[in-house]
Residue, then its C-alpha position, 0 to 999 in steps of 0.5 A: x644221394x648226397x651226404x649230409x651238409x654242414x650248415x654252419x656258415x661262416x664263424x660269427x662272434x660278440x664283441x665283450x666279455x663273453x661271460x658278462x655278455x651271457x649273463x646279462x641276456x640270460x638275465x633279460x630273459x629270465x622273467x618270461x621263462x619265470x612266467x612259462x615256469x609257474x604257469x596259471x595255477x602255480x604251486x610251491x616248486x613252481x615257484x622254487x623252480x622259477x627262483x633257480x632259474x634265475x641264479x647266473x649259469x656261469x656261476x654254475x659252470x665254474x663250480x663244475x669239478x669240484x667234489x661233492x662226496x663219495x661213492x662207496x661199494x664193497x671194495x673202494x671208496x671213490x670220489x664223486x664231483x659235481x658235474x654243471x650240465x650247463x653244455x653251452x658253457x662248459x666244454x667238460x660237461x659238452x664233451x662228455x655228454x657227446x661221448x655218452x650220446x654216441x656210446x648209447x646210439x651205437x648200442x641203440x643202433x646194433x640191437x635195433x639193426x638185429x631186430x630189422x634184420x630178423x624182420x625182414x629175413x621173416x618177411x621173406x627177404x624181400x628184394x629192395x626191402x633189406x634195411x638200410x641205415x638213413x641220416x636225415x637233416x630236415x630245416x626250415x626257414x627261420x623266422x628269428x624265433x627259436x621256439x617257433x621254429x621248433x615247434x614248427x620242426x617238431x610238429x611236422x616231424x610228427x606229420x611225416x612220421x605219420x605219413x611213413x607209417x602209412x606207407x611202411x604199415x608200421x613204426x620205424x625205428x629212429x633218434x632224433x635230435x635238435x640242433x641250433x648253429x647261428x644261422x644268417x646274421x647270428x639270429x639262429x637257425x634251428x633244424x634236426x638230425x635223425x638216424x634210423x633204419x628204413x627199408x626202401x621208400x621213395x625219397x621224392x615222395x618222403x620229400x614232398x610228404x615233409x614240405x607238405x608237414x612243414x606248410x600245414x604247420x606254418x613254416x617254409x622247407x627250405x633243406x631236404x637232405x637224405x643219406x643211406x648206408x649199408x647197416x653194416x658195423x661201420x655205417x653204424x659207427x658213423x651214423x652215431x658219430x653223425x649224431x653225436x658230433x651234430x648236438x655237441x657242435x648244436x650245444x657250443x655257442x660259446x661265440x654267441x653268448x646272446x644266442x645261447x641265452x635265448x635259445x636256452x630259453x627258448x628251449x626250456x623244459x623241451x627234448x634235445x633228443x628223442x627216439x621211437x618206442x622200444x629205442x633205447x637199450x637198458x643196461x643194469x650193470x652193476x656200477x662196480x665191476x671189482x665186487x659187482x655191489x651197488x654204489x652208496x652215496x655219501x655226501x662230502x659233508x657227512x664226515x668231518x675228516x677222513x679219517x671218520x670217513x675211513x672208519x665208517x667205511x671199514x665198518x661196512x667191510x669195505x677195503x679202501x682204495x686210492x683209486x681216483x674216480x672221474x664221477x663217469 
C-alpha cells in the first residue's frame, strides 16, 4: 500500500495586496451568506449574526494578541489575550490550533487504541483481525463549487460508513477532517483526511464501495489512497501529526486571497472536524496547576488601574505573580 499523497500542485498566487484582495471578495460574498444566515423565518440573532459577518476579517486578524482581561485563581493573576480564530489569516491562531488539533487526536488516538485492543484480545485474537491504524485521503473531482463538493464527500463518507459497519457488524472509531488546497487553476480542490483503527477488510472492496458512495451522491472518485500501520506509540504520532499538518496547510490559503474568501463561505456553519460517538477524551483538569482552583475571568476593562486590580485580588486571597500567560 502506498503512503499518503500530497495534493498540492504547484504554488499558485494573486497578483495585489493580498489583504485588499480578501476583503474585497469577502465582501462580494458576504450578501448570499447574510441570506443562508437568516433563513425563511429569521429572528433577532439571525440578524445580528448576519450583521457580524459582514464586518472585514482582516480587521479581525490584526487585533488578534491584544488583551482582554485577566485570569484570576488562587495564587496568580495571569493575562488573557484575545485570540482572532480567523486561521486563513492569522498564522498565530493557524499554528496554534494545529498543535491543539494533534494534542487531542494523540489523546483520542491512545485511549481508542486500548480499547480495540482489549477488544480484539476478548474476541479471541483472531488471526489478521488485530487492529491496525488507517490514514484514509478520499477526493473527488472538482466541480469549482466548494460547497457542493463537500457536501458531495460528506455524504458519501456517510454511505461508506454505512458499508463498513455492515461488513465489521459495528462502528469503527474514526476522525475526519476537511481540507481545501488550490487545486488545477486555483478554483479549489476540496478532499478529506481520516485516521482511524480497522482490523482487516478488503481495500479493493472498501474501493469500490466508496466510488460506488461517490456516484449515487452526484460526484466522480477520482483518488483512493489508503495507508496502514502497526497501532503502535509512534504510528500514532504520526498519524496525529498526519492530521493535524494536513488541516492547518487546508487553513493557509494566504496566496489565494479569493479562494479562502469563497471557501469561507463556502464553509460557513459547517464541520472542519468530525469523529465517531465516544472519540474524543474529556479532560477536566483543573485549569491551574499551582492551587488546582478554577480560573475567574475579568474583563481588562473592570478596573481603572492596576492597582484596583491588585487590591480586588488580595480581597480574594489571591497572592499576585508577574508570571506572564499566553491565554493556552
Amino acid at each position: 500500500m502506498s503512503a499518503p499523497v500530497d495534493l498540492d500542485h504547484e504554488p499558485i498566487t494573486e497578483k495585489g495586496d493580498r489583504p485588499t484582495l480578501y476583503d474585497e471578495a469577502w465582501a462580494e460574498l458576504v450578501p448570499q451568506l447574510q441570506q443562508r444566515i437568516r433563513g425563511r423565518q429569521p429572528r433577532k440573532w439571525h440578524h445580528d449574526r448576519a450583521r457580524a459577518v459582514a464586518k472585514p476579517r482582516t480587521l479581525r486578524a490584526e487585533q488578534c494578541g491584544t488583551q482582554v482581561g485577566w485570569l484570576y485563581c488562587g495564587c496568580k493573576r495571569r493575562p488573557m489575550y484575545d485570540r482572532c480564530r480567523v486561521r486563513d489569516l492569522c498564522e498565530s491562531c493557524r499554528s496554534r490550533w494545529s498543535k491543539r488539533a494533534y494534542a487531542r487526536s494523540i489523546k483520542a488516538l491512545r485511549e481508542q487504541g486500548e480499547l480495540e485492543w482489549y477488544r480484539w484480545e476478548k474476541e479471541g485474537r483472531r488471526p489478521g483481525m488485530r487492529p491496525a491504524l488507517v490514514l484514509l485521503t478520499l477526493t473527488i473531482r472538482d466541480s469549482g463549487d466548494l460547497a457542493r463538493d463537500e457536501g458531495i464527500l460528506k455524504a458519501a463518507w456517510h454511505d461508506w460508513r454505512a458499508w463498513l459497519r455492515g461488513r465489521l457488524g459495528r462502528s469503527w472509531p474514526y476522525e475526519l477532517r476537511v481540507e481545501v488546497t488550490p487545486g488545477t487553476g486555483g478554483l479549489g480542490h476540496v478532499h478529506l483526511h481520516a485516521i482511524g483503527l480497522l482490523p482487516w477488510v478488503s481495500w479493493e472492496d472498501a474501493n469500490a464501495a466508496w466510488r460506488r458512495a461517490v456516484s449515487r451522491k452526484g460526484g466522480h472518485s477520482t483518488q483512493w489512497d489508503i495507508s496502514a500501520t502497526r497501532a503502535s506509540v509512534d504510528g500514532m504520532r504520526r498519524a496525529a501529526r498526519y492530521l493535524a499538518k494536513y488541516s492547518a496547510k487546508g487553513e493557509d490559503l494566504r496566496h489565494l486571497p479569493t479562494l479562502a474568501a469563497s471557501w469561507r463561505v463556502a464553509h460557513y456553519g459547517r464541520r472542519t472536524t468530525t469523529a465517531s460517538r465516544g472519540w474524543w477524551v474529556q479532560s477536566f483538569t483543573p485549569p491551574c496547576d499551582s492551587c488546582g482552583a478554577w480560573t475567574d475571568f475579568v474583563l481588562a476593562t473592570r478596573f481603572d488601574d492596576d492597582d484596583e486590580a491588585q487590591a480586588w485580588f488580595e480581597s480574594i486571597g489571591g497572592i499576585m505573580s508577574t508570571e506572564d500567560y499566553d491565554g493556552t
